[in-house]
C-alpha positions in Angstrom: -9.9 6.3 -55.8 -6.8 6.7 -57.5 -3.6 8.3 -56.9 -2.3 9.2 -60.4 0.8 11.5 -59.2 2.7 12.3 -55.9 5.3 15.4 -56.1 7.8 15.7 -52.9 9.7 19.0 -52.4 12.4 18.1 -49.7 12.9 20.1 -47.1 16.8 21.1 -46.5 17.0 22.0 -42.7 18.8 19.0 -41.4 17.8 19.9 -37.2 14.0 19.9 -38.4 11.6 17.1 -37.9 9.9 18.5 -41.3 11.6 16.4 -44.2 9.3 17.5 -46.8 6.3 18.6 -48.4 4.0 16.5 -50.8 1.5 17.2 -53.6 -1.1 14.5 -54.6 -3.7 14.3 -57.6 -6.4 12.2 -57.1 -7.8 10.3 -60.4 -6.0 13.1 -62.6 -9.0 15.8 -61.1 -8.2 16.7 -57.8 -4.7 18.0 -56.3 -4.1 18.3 -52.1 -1.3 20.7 -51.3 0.8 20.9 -48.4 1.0 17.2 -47.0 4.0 17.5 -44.6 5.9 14.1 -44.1 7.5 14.2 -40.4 10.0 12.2 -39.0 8.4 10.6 -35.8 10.0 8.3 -33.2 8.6 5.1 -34.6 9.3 6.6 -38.6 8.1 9.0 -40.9 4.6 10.3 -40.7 3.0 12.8 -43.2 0.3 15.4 -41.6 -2.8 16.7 -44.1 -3.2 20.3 -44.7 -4.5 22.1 -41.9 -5.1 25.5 -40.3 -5.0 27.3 -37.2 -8.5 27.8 -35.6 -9.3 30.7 -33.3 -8.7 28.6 -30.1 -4.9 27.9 -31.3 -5.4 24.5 -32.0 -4.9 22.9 -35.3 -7.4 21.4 -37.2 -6.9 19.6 -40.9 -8.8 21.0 -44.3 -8.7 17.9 -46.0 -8.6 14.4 -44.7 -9.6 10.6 -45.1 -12.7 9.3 -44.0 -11.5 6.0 -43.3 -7.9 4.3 -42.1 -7.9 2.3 -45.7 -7.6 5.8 -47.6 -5.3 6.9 -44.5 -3.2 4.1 -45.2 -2.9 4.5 -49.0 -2.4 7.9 -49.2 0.4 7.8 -46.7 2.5 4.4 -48.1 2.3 6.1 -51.9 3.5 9.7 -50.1 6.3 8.0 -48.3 7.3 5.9 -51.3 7.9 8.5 -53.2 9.5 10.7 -50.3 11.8 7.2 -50.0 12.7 7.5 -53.7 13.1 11.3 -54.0 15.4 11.2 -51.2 17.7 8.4 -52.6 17.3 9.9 -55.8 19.2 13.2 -54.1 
């Protein structure tokens, strides 16, 4: 799997925990929507799509299968979240 482009739309509410909102195309054939990078106490964090279920609880529409897809997905997202924000 490939990540062939990552788009970040910042998020300007500076009390908010939300810091932006990611795109990402997978091998120039697949785009997830909605990724929300978080800042967390030990760093930044991004969250996958999800949905409210009829319980109230919140449950993600697209995911990894495995920590190594996790991992990738979430150092190219917050690379390019690092460089969109210096680049503000």
């Amino acid at each position: 799997m490939n990540i062939t482009d990552v788009r970040i739309r910042l998020v300007s509410k500076d009390d908010s925990k939300l810091k932006a909102v990611a795109s990402f195309t997978i091998d120039n054939a697949f785009v997830v929507h909605d990724v929300k990078i978080i800042e967390g106490t030990n760093g930044n964090f991004i969250a996958m799509p999800s949905k409210q279920a009829p319980g109230g609880e919140y449950k993600d529409i697209v995911h990894p299968l495995n920590t190594e897809t996790r991992e990738q997905i979430s150092s190219q997202i917050l690379a390019a979240y690092d460089k969109e924000k210096a680049n503000q």
